[in-house]
N, C-alpha and C positions, 0 to 999 in steps of 0.2 A: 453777321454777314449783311452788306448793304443789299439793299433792295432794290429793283433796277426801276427806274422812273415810269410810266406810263403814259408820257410826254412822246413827244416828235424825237428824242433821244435817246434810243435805245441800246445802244451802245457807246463804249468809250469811243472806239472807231467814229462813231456818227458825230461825238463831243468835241473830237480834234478836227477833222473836216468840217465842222462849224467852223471850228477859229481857223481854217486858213484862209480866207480870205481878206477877215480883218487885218492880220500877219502881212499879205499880201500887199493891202493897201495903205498900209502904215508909210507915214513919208520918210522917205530912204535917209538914214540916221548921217551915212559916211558916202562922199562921188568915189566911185573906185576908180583904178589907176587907168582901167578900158571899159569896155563894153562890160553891160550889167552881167550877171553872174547868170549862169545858163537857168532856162524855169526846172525845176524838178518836182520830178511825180509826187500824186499824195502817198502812194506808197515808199517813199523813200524816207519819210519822218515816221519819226518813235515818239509814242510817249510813254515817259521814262519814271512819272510821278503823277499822284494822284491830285488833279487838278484841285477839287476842294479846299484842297492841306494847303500846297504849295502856289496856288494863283498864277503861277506861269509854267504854263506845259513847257517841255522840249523837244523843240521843235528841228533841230538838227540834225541834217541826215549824219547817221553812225558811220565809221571807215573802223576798218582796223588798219595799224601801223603799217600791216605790209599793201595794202591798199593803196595807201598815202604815198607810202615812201618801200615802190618797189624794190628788193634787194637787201633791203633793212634786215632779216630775220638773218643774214650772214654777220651781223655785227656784235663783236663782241663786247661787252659795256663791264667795267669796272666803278664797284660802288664798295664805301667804306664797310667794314666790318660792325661798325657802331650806328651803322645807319640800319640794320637788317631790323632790329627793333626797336618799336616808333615810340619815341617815347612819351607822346602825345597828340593830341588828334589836330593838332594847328597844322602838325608836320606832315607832310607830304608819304602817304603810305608807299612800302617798297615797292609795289607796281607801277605807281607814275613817276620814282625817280628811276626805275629803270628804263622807264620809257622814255623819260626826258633823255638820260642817257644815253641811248641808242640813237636817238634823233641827233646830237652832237656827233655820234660817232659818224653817223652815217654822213651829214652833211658839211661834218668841219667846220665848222662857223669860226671866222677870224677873230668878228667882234661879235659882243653878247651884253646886251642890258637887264636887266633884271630889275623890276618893278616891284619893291615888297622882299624886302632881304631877310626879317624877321630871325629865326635861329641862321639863316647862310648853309642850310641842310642842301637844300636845291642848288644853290650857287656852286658851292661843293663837288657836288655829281657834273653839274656841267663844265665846273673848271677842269676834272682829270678826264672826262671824256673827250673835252675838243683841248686838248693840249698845246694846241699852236694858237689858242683864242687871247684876247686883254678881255677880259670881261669890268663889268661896271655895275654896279647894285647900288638901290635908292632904299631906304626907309629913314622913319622921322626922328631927330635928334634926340637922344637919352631924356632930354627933360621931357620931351613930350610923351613920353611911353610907359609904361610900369618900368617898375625898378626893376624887377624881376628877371625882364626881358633883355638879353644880352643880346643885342644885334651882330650877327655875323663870328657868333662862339666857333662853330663847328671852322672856319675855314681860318680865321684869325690865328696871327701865327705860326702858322701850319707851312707845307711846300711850297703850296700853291698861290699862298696871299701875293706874293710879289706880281702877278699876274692878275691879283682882283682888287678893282679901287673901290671903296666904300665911300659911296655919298652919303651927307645927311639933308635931311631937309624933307619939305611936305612934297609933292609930286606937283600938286595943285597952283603952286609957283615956282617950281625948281625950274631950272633955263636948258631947256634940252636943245635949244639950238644948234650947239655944237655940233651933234652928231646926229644932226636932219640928212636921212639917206647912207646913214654910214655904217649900219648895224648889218648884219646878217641872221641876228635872232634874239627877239626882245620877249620876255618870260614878263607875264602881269600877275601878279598877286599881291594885289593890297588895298584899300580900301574897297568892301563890296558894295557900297552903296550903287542904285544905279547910276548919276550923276559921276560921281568916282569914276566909274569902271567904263562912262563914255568919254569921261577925259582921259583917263588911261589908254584908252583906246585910240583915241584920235593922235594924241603923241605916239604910239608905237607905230602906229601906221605912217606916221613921219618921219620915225627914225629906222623904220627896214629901208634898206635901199630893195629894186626892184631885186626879184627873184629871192628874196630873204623867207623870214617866216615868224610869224607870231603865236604864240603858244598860253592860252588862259586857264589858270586852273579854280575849279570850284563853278563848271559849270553846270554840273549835278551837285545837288548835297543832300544830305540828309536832314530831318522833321527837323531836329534841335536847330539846326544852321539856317534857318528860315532867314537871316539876311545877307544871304549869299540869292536871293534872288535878283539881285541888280544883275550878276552876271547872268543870269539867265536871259533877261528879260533884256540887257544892251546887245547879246548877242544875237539872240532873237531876231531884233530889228536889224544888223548888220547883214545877218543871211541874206536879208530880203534886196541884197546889192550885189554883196561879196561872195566867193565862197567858204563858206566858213563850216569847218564837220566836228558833232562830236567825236573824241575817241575811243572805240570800243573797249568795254571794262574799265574805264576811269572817269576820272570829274574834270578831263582835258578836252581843252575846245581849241583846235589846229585852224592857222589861216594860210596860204600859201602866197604869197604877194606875186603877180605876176611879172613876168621877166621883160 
């Protein structure tokens, strides 16, 4: 069992109220669309990991779904039968494709980008929940990936492909201009570096039109995943503009873009 310091820090509580401030003064990553994002209490952050390990707390106030998206818990989501079991830890556990899920049903999103297509598990979930959607998903061209990795197996050839276009290409130069303002819900999961995950960021934030919504996964992780702290730590510094919440019981981080 650790030992509690004898220092000015006597608590975790007293370690994280240290760092708000720096948090605070950190210069603002992304201008949001109005007026700064309201201040919130220090009671309203968690932390979710032990700073030592992981080097960037989290600092985002928690919501649960119905929180966010009053009304939601009426919604009913449909999710594959071959998605119940994960068949690995890349993939997206049943409780956040359920969640992602539900968020489509509940908001119907016409258009849908997806950032990071990898198996197309998630794509999947959100193509038969928002059934009136064209969705669009980015990862990088067969050469530059393992062989092993089939981009987009689970939705390929399936019902639903006619309705989901497959990009290839890096993110990092792919030409998103096209659909600056024309999304209604853009899904990031791919490169975690933090550089990655604040250009990902800053294109999805160009491509929701107002009132949309963006959705980050892999804002908690676990010890192994230690470089999934770039999302931590991009999102981190976005809070300190935008609203941005974690999602209670999952590694999802919800942005709501103002109308």
């Amino acid at each position: 069992m650790r030992k509690e310091s004898n220092g000015p820090l006597k608590s975790w509580n007293d370690r994280i109220t240290s760092l708000l401030p720096w948090f605070r003064r950190a210069t603002p990553l992304l201008t949001p669309h109005q007026a700064e994002a309201p201040e919130r209490e220090n009671s309203s952050y968690e932390l979710l990991c032990d700073i030592d390990n992981a080097h960037e707390p989290y600092l985002l106030p928690v919501r649960t779904l119905d929180e966010l998206f009053p009304g939601i818990s009426e919604s009913s989501v449909q999710l594959p039968a071959n998605r119940i079991m994960r068949e690995h830890l890349m993939v997206l556990p049943v409780t956040e494709l359920l969640c992602i899920g539900a968020i489509c049903r509940h908001i119907n999103p016409r258009s849908v980008f997806e950032i990071g297509t990898y198996s197309g598990a998630t794509t999947l979930v959100m193509a038969i929940n928002a059934p009136g959607a064209e969705l669009h998903t980015l990862d990088l061209p067969p050469a530059d990936i393992a062989a092993s990795t089939k981009i987009g197996r689970h939705f390929r050839d399936g019902p639903h492909a006619p309705r989901i276009r497959q990009h290839l290409g890096n993110s990092a130069t792919f030409n998103f201009a096209p659909f600056d303002e024309q999304l209604d819900l853009v899904f990031v999961d791919a490169d975690h570096t933090y550089e990655a995950v604040r250009r990902d960021t800053e294109n999805a934030l160009r491509l929701v039109r107002p009132g949309g919504l963006i959705i980050w996964d892999d804002y908690r992780w676990e010890e192994e995943w230690s470089e999934c702290a770039g999302v931590t730590r991009c999102l981190n510094e976005i809070a300190a503009v935008r609203p941005v919440f974690a999602l209670a019981g999952t590694r999802l981080a919800i942005h709501k873009v103002p109308s």
